[in-house]
N, C-alpha and C positions, 0 to 999 in steps of 0.2 A: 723625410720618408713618411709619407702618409701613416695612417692604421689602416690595417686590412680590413675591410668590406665586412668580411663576415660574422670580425669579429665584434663589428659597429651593431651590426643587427641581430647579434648574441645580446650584446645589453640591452639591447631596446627589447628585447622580450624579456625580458630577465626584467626590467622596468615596471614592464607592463604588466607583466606577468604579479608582480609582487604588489603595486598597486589594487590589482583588482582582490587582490585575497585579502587586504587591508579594509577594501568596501566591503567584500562580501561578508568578512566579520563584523563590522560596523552594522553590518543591514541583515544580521543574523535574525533567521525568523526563530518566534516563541509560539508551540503550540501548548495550550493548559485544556487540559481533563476539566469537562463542567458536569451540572445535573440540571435537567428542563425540569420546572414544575408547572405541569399543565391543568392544576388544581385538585380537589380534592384529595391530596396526601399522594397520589400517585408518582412519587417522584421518579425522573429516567437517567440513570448513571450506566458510566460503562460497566460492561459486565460479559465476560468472555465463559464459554460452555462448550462441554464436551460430552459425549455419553454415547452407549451402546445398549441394545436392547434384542432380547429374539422373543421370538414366535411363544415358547412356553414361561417367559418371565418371572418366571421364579429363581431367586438370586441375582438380577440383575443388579448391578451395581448402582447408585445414584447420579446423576450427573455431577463433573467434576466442574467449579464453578470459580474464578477469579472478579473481582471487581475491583480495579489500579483506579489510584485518584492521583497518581501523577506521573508526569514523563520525563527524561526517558523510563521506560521497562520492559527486561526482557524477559521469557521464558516459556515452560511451556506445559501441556496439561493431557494427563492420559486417564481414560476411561479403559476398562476390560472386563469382559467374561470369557466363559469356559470356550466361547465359538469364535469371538475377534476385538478386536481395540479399535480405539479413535484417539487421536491424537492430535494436539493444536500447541504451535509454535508460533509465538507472535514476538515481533518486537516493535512499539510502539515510541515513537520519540518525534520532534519538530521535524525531521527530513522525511517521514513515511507512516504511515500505517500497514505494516505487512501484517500476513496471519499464513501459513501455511499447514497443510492435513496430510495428515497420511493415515489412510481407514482401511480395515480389514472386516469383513463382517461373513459370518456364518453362516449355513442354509438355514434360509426363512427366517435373517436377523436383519440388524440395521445398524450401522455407525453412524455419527454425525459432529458434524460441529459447526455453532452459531453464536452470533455474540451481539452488538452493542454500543459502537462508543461516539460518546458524545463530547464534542470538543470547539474549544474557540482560537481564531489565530491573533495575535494582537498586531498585526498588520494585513496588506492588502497581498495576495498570494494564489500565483493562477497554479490549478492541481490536473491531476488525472490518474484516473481509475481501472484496473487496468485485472486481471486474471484468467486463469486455467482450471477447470479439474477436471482429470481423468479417470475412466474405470476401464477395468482389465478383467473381464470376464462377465456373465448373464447379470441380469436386472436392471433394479429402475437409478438411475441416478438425475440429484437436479441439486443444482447452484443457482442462489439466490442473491443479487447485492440491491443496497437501495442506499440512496445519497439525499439527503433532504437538508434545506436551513428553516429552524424556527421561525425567524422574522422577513425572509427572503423569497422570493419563487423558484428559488432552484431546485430543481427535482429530476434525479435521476434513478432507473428503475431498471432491470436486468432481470431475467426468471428463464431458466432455459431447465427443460427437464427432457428425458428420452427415457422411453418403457419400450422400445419396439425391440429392441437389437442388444449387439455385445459392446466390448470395447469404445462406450461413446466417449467423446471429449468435446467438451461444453467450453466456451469464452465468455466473457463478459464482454457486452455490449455487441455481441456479432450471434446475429440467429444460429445455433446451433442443436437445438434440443431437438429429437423427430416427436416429438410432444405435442413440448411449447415450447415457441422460441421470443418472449416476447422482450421489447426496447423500447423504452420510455425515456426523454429525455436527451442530456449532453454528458458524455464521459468525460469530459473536459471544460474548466471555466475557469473562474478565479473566487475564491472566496475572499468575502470583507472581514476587516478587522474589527475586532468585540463582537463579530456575529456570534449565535450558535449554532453547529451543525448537529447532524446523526446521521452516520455511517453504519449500517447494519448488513450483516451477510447469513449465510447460510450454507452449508454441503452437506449433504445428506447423501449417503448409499442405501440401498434397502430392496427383499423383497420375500413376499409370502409365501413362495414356490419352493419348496426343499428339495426339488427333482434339478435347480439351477445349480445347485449345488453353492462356493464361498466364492467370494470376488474379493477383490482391493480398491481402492482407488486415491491417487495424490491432487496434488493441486497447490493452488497459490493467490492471494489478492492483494491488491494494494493500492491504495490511497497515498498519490505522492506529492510532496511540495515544490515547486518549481522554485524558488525565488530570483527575481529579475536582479541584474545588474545595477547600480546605479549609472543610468546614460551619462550624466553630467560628470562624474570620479572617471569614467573610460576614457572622454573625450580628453580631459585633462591629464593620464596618466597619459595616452597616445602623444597631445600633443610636447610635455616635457622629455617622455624618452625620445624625440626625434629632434628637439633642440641639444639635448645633451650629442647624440649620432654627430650632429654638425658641428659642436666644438669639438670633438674628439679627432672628426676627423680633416679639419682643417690645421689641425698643431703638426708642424716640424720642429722634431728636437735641433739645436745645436751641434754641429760639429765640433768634436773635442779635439782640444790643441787649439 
């Protein structure tokens, strides 16, 4: 009596399946936190910022400020005064660079948050770039990203802002600002290993009018790593689960007695 078909092609993904999570560990990407020195004691480390500000500036609070030297890290950072907060939630590790905001700002204030980070992969790893931010009610809003390698010509650049209207929401790398919608570059490539990059953003709320009265606005960016398969580990996981399928199902048991 044969074995059932389906359950032939249950193991062979079950195979395959476990194979590939065997490479994918094997070929686990490493991202490390650097610092560029582009001379003169200037050195550039990551460094993530948050802050709020109005119109009469007295008691505003300082900007709220992290600088991580290593990955993973997660967490997140608030600025407030008496009219509104900023807030940045990041978690930074090998699989991403997210940053997320959620800003509230006062009439004739400003939220914002912008940051920093500079990093190496110690392998080859195609990435993509990717974000949202929204505003909910009068002023200017504008989302900044920029992707650059020290030793490479990879450059990518994003700057979208709107002053004309309500409710705007801005993308990265897609015209969206009634401003400026500008786009420089590829939101997608692959970066080298021992390179170094710089990844920097910006979201900023804000506006001078106190007759606009208070907005909000959220959002999201990310810096992501793809990492490739190994082709060579696929082909071989593929082609033993499908020898193992053919002995299996060419065995008849024995008649007992």
């Amino acid at each position: 009596m044969p074995v059932n078909k389906q359950l032939s092609g249950a193991f062979l993904a079950v195979l395959i399946a476990g194979t590939l999570g065997a490479a994918g560990n094997s070929r686990a990407l490493v991202v490390t936190l650097g610092t560029y020195d582009p001379g003169g004691g200037a050195l550039q480390d990551t460094t993530l910022s948050t802050g709020v500000s109005s119109a009469i500036g007295d008691g505003d609070p300082p900007p709220v400020v992290i600088q991580p030297v290593a990955l993973p890290v997660v967490g997140s950072l608030t600025a407030q005064n008496e009219t509104g907060h900023a807030t940045t939630a990041y978690s930074l590790s090998s699989s991403a660079l997210q940053i997320s905001f959620d800003h509230v700002r006062g009439s004739a204030a400003a939220a914002e948050s912008s940051g920093t980070i500079v990093f190496s992969p110690e392998q080859d790893v195609p990435y993509a770039i990717s974000g949202i931010y929204s505003l909910s009610g009068n002023g200017e809003i504008q989302l900044t990203v920029s992707f650059t390698s020290y030793s490479t010509a990879d450059f990518f650049q994003s700057n979208q802002y709107s002053s004309l209207c309500c409710d705007s929401i801005l993308r990265i790398g897609t015209p969206s600002g009634d401003s400026i919608d500008q786009v420089s570059g590829s939101a997608t490539g692959e970066l080298l290993a021992g390179h170094l990059y710089r990844f920097t953003y910006d979201a900023v709320i804000w506006t001078a009018e106190r007759h606009l009265g208070s907005a909000t606005a959220t959002g999201s960016i990310a810096l992501t790593f793809v990492p490739e398969v190994d082709t060579g580990t696929l082909l071989l996981a593929t082609a033993a689960g499908f020898a193992f399928v053919r002995r299996v199902s060419g065995f008849h048991p024995r008649a007992s007695g």
